[in-house]
C-alpha positions in Angstrom: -11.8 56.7 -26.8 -13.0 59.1 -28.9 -16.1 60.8 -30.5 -18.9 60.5 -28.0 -17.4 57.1 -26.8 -16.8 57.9 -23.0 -20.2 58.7 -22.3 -21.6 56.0 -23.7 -19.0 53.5 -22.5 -19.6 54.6 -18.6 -23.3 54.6 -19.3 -22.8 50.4 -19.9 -20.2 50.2 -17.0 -23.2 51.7 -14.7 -25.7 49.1 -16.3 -23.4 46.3 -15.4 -23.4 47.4 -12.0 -27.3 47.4 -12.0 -28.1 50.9 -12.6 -31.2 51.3 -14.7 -31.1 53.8 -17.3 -34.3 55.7 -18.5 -34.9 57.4 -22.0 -35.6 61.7 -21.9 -34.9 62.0 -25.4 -38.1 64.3 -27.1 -39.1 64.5 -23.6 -36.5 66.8 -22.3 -34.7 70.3 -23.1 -31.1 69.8 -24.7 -28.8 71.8 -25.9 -26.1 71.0 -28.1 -23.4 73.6 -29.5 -22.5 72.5 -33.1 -19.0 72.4 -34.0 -16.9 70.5 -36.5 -15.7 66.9 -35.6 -12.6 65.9 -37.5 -12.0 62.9 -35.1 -15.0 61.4 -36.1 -13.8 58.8 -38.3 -14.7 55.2 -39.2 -11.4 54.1 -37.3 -12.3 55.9 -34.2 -16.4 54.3 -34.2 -15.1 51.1 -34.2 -12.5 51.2 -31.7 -15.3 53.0 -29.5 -17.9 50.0 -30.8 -15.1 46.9 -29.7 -14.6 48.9 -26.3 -18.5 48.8 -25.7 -18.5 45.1 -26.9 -15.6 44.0 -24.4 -16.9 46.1 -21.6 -20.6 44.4 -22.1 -19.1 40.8 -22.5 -16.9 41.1 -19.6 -19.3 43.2 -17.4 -16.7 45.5 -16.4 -17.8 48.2 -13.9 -14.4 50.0 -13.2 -12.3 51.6 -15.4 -8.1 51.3 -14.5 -8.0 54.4 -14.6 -11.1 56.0 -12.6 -11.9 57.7 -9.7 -10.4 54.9 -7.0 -6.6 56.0 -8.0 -7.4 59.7 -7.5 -7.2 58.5 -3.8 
């Protein structure tokens, strides 16, 4: 995945698995360098989009590749 797309993808694995999620945006300090993103491309969205979609539909809370296998 690409472009922002890990976060967000673990963020709906932890909703399957019942964690409840809570909005802080305009309510919290962020800060965010700026920099150039030349992977951001239409290509890489929807790939990141489809992974979302299949990890909703199949309510997938583990990745193959997580923190399990480190053991």
């Amino acid at each position: 995945m690409q472009y922002g797309g890990q976060d967000r993808e673990f963020g709906e694995r932890l909703f399957n698995l019942g964690v409840k999620s809570k909005q802080i945006r305009y309510s919290a300090i962020v800060i965010h360098l700026d920099h150039k993103r030349p992977y951001k491309t239409k290509e890489s969205i929807k790939k990141n989009i489809n992974i979302r979609r299949n990890t909703r539909k199949s309510r997938t809370i583990e990745t193959p590749n997580g923190i399990k296998q480190l053991h």
